[in-house]
mmCIF file of the N, C-alpha and C atoms, coordinates in Angstrom:
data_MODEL
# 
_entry.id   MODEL 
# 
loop_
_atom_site.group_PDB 
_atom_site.id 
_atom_site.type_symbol 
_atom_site.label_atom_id 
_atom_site.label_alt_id 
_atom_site.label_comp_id 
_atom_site.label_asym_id 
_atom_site.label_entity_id 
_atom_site.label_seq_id 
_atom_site.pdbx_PDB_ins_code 
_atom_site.Cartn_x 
_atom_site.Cartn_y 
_atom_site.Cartn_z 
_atom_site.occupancy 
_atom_site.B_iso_or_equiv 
_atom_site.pdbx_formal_charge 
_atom_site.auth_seq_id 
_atom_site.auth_comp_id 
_atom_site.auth_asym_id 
_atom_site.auth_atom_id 
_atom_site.pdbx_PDB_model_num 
ATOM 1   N N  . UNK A 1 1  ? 59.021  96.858  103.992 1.00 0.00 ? 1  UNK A N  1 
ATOM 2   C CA . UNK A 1 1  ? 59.028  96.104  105.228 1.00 0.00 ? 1  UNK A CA 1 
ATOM 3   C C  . UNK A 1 1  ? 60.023  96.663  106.241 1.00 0.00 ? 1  UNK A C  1 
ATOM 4   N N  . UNK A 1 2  ? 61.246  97.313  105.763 1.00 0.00 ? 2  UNK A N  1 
ATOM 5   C CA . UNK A 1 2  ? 61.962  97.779  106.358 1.00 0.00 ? 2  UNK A CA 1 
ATOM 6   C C  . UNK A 1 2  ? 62.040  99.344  106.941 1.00 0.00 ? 2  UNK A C  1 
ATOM 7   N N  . UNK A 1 3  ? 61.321  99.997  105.960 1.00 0.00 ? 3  UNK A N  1 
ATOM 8   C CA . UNK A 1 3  ? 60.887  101.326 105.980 1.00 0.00 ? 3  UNK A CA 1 
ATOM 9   C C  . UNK A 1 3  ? 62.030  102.167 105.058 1.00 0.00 ? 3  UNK A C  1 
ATOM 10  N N  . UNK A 1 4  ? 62.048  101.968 104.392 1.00 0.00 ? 4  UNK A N  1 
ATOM 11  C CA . UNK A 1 4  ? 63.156  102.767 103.622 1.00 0.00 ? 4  UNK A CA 1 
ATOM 12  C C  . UNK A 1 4  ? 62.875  102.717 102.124 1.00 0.00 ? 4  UNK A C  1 
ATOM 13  N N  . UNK A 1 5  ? 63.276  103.694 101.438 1.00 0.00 ? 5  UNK A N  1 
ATOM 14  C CA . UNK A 1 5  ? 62.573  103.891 99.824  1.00 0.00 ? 5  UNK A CA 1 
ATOM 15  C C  . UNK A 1 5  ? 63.668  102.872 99.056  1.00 0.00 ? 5  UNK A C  1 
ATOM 16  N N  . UNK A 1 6  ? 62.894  102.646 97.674  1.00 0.00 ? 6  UNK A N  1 
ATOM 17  C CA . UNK A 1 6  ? 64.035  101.657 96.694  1.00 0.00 ? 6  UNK A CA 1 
ATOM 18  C C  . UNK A 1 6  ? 64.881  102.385 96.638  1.00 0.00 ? 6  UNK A C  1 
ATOM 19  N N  . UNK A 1 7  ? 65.073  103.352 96.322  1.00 0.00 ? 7  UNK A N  1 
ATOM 20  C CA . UNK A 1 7  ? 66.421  104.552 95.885  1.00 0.00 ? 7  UNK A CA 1 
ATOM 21  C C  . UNK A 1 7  ? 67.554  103.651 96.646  1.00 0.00 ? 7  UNK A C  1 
ATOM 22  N N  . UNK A 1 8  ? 67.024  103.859 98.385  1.00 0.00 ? 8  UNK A N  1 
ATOM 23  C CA . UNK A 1 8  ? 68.241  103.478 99.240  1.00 0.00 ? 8  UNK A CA 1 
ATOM 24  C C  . UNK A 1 8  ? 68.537  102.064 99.255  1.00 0.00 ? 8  UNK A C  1 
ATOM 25  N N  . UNK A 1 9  ? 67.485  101.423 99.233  1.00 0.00 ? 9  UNK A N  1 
ATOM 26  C CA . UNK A 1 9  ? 67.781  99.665  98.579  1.00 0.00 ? 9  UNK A CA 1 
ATOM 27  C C  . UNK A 1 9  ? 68.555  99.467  97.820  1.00 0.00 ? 9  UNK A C  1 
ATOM 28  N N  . UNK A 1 10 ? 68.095  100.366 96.384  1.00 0.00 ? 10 UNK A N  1 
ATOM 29  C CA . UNK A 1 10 ? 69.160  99.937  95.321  1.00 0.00 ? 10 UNK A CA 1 
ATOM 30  C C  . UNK A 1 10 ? 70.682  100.534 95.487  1.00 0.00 ? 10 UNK A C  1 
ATOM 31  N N  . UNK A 1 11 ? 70.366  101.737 96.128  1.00 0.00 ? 11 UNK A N  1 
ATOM 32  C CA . UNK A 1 11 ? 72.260  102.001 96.729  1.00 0.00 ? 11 UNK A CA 1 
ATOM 33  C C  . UNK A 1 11 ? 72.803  101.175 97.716  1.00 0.00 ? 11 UNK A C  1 
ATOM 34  N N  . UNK A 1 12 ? 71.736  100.350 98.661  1.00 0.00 ? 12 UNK A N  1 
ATOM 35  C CA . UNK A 1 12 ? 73.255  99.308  99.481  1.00 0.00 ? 12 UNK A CA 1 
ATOM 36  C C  . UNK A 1 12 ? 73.219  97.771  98.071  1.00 0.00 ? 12 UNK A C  1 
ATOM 37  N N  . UNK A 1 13 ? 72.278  97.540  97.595  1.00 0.00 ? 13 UNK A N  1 
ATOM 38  C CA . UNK A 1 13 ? 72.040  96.316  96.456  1.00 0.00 ? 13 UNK A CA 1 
ATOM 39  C C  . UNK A 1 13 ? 73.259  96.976  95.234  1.00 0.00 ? 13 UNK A C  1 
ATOM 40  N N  . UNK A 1 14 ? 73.547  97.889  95.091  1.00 0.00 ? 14 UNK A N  1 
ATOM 41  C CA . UNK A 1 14 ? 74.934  98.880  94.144  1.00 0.00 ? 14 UNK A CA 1 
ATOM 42  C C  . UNK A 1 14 ? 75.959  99.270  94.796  1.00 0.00 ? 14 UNK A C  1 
ATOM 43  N N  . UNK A 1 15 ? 75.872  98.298  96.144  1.00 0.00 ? 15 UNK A N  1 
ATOM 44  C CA . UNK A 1 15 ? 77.125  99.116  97.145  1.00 0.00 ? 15 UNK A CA 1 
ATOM 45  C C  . UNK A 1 15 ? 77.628  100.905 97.289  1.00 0.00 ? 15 UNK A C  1 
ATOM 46  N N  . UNK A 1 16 ? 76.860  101.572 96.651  1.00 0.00 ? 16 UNK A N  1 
ATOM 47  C CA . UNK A 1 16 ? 76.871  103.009 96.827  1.00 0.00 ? 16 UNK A CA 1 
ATOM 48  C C  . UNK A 1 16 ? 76.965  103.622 98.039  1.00 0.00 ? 16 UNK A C  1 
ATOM 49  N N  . UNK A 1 17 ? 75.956  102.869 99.308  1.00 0.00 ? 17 UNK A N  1 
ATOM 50  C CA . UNK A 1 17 ? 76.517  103.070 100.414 1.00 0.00 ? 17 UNK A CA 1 
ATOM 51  C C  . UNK A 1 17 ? 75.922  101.843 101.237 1.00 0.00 ? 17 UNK A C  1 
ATOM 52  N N  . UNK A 1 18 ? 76.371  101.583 102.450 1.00 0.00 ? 18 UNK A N  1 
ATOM 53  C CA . UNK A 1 18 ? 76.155  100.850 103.000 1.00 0.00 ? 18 UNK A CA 1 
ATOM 54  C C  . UNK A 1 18 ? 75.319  100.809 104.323 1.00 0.00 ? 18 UNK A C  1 
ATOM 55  N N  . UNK A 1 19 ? 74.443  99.889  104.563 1.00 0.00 ? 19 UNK A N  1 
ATOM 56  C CA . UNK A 1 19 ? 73.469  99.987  105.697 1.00 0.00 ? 19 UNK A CA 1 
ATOM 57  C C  . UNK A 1 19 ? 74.382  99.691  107.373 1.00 0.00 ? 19 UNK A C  1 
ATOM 58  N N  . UNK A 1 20 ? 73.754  100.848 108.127 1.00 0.00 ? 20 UNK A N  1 
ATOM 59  C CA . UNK A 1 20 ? 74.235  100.625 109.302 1.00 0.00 ? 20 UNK A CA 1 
ATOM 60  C C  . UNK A 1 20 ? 74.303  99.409  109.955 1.00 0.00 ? 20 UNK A C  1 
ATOM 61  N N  . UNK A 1 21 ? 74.483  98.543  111.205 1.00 0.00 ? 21 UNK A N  1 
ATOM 62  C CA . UNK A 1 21 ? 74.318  97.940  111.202 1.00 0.00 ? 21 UNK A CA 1 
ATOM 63  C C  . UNK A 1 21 ? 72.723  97.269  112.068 1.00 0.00 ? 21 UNK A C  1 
ATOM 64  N N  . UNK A 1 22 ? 72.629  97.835  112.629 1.00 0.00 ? 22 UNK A N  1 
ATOM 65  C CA . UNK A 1 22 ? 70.744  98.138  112.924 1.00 0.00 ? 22 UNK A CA 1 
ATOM 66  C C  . UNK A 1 22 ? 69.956  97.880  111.458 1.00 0.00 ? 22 UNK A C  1 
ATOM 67  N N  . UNK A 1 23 ? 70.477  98.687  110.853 1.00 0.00 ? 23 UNK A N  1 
ATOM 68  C CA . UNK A 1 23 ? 69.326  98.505  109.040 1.00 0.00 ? 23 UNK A CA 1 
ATOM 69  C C  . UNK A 1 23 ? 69.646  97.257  108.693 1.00 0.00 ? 23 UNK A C  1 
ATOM 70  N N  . UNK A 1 24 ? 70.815  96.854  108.818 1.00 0.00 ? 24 UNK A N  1 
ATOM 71  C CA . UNK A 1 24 ? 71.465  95.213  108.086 1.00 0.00 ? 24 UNK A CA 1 
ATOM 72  C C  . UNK A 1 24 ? 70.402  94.020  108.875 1.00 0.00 ? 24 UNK A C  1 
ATOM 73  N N  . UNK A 1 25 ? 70.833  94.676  110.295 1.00 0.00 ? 25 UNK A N  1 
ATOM 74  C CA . UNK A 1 25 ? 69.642  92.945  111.124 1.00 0.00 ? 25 UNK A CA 1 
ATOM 75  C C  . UNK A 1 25 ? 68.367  93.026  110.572 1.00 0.00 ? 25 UNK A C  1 
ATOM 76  N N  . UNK A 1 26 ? 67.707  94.490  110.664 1.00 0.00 ? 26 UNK A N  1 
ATOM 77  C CA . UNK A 1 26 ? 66.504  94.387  109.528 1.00 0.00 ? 26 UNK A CA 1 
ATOM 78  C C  . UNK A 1 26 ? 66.134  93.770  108.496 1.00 0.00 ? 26 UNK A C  1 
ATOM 79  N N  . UNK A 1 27 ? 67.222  94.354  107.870 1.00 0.00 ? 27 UNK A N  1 
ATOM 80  C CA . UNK A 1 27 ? 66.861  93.583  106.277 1.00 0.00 ? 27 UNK A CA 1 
ATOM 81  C C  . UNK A 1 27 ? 67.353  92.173  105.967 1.00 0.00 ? 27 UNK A C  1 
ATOM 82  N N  . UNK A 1 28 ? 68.250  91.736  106.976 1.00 0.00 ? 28 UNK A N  1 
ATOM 83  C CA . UNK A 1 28 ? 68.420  89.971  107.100 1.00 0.00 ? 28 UNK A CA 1 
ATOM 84  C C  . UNK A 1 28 ? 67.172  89.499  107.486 1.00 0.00 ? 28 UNK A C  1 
ATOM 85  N N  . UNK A 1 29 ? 66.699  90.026  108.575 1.00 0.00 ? 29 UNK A N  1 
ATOM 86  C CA . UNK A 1 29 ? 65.303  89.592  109.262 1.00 0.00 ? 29 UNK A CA 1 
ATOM 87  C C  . UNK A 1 29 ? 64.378  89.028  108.098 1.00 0.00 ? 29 UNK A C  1 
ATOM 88  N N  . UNK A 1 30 ? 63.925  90.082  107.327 1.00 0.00 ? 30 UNK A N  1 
ATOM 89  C CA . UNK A 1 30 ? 63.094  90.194  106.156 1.00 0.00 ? 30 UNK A CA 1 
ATOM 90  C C  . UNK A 1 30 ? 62.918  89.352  105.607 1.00 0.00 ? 30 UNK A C  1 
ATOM 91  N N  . UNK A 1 31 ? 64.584  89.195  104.837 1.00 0.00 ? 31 UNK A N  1 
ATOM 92  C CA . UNK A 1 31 ? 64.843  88.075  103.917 1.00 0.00 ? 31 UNK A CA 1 
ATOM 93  C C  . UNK A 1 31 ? 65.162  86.796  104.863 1.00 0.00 ? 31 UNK A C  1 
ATOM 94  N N  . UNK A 1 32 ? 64.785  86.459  105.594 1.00 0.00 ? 32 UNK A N  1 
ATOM 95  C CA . UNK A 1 32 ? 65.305  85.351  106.431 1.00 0.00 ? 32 UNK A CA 1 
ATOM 96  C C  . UNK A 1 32 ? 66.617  84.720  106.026 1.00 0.00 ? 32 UNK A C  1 
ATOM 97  N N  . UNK A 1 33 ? 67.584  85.925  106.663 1.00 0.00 ? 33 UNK A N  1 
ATOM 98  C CA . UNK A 1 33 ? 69.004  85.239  106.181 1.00 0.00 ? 33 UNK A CA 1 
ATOM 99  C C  . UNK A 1 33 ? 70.264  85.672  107.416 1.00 0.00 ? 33 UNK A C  1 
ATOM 100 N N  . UNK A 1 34 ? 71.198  85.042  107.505 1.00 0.00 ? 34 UNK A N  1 
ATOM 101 C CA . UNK A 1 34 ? 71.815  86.116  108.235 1.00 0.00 ? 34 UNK A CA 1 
ATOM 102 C C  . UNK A 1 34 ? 72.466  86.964  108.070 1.00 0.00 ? 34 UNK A C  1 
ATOM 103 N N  . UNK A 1 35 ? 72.646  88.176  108.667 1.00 0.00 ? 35 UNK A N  1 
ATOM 104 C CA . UNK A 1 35 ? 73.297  89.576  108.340 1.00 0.00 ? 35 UNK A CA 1 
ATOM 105 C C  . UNK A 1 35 ? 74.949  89.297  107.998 1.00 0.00 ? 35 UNK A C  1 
ATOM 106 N N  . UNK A 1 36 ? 75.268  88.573  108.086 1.00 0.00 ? 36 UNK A N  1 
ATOM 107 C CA . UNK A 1 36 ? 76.102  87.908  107.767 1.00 0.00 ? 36 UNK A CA 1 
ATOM 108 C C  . UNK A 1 36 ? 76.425  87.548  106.228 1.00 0.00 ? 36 UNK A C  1 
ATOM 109 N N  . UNK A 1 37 ? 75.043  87.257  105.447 1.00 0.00 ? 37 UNK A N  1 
ATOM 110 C CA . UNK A 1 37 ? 75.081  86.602  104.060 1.00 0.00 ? 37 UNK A CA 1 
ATOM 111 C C  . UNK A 1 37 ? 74.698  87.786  103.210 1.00 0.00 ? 37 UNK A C  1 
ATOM 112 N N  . UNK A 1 38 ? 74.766  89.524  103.698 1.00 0.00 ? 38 UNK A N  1 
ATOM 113 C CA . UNK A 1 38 ? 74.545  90.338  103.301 1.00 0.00 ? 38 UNK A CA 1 
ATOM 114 C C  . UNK A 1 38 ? 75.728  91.292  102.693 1.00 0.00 ? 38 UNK A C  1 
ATOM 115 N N  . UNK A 1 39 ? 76.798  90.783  103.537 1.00 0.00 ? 39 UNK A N  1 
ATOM 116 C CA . UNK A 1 39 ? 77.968  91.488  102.610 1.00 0.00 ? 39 UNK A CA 1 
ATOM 117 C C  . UNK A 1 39 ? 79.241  90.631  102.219 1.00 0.00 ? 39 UNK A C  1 
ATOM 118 N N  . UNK A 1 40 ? 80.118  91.285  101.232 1.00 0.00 ? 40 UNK A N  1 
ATOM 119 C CA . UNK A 1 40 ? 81.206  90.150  100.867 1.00 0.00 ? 40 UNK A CA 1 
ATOM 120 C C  . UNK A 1 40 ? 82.332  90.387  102.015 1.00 0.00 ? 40 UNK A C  1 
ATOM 121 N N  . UNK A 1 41 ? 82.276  89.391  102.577 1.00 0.00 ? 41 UNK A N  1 
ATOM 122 C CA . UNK A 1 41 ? 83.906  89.279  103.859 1.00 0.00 ? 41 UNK A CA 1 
ATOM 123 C C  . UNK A 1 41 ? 85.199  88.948  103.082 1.00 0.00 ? 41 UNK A C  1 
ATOM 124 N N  . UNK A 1 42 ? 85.839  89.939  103.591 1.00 0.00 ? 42 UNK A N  1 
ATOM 125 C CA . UNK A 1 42 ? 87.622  89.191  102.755 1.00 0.00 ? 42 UNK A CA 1 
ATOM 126 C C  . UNK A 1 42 ? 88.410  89.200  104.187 1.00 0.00 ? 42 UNK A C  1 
ATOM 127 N N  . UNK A 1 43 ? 89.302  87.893  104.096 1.00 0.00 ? 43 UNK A N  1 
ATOM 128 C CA . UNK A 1 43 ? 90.116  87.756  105.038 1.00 0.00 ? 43 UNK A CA 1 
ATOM 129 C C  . UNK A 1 43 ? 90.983  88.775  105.201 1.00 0.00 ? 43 UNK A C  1 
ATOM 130 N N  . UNK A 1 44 ? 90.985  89.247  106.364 1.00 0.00 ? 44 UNK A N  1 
ATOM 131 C CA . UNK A 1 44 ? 92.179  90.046  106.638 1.00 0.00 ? 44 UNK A CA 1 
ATOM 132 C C  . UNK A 1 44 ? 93.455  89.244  106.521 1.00 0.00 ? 44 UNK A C  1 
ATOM 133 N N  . UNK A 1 45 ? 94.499  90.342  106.009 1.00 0.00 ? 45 UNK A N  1 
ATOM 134 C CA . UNK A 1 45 ? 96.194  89.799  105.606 1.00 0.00 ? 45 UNK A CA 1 
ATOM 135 C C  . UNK A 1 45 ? 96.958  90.956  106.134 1.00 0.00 ? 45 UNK A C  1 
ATOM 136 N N  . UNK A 1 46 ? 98.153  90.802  106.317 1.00 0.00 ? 46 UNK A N  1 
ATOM 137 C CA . UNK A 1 46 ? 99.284  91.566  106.438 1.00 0.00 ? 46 UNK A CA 1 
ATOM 138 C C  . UNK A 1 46 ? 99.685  91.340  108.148 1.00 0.00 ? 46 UNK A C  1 
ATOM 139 N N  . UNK A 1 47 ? 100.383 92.238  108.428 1.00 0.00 ? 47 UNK A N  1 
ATOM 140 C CA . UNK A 1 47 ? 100.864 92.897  109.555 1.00 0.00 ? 47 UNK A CA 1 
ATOM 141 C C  . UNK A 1 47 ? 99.919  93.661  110.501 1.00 0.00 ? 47 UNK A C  1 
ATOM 142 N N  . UNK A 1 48 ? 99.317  94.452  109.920 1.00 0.00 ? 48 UNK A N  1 
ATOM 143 C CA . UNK A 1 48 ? 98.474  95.065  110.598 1.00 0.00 ? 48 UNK A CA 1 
ATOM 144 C C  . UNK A 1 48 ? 97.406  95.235  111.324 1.00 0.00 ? 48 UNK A C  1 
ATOM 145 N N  . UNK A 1 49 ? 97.175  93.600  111.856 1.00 0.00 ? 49 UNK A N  1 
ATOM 146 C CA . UNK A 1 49 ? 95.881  93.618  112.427 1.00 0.00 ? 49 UNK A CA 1 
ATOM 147 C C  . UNK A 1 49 ? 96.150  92.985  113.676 1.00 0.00 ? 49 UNK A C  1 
ATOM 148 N N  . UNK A 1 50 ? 95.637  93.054  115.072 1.00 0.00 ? 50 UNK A N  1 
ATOM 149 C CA . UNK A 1 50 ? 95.815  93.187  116.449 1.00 0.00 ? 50 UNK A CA 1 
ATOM 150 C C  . UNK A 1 50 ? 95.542  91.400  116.938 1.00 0.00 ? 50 UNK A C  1 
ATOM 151 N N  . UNK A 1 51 ? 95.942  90.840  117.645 1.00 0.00 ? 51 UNK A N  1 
ATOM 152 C CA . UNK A 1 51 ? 95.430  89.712  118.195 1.00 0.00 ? 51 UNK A CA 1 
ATOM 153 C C  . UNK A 1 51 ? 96.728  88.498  117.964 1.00 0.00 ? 51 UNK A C  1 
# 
């Protein structure tokens, strides 16, 4: 549906590599989910982040 072979499915589904973010709205689309519920978020900590 997305146009892309299982190989590369099963490497972002194995985190091996990860889908751009163009391929991600795709494949949320698909699965009716949001691109959002496609990868694990960790809060940023420390010092080092701007704002």
């Amino acid at each position: 549906m997305v146009g892309i072979s299982k190989t590369q499915l099963s490497d972002y589904i194995a985190i091996r590599n990860v889908p751009n973010v163009e391929m991600a709205y795709s494949i949320a689309r698909c699965l009716d989910c949001p691109v959002e519920a496609l990868y694990n978020w960790r809060p940023l900590s420390g010092s080092n982040t701007e704002g």
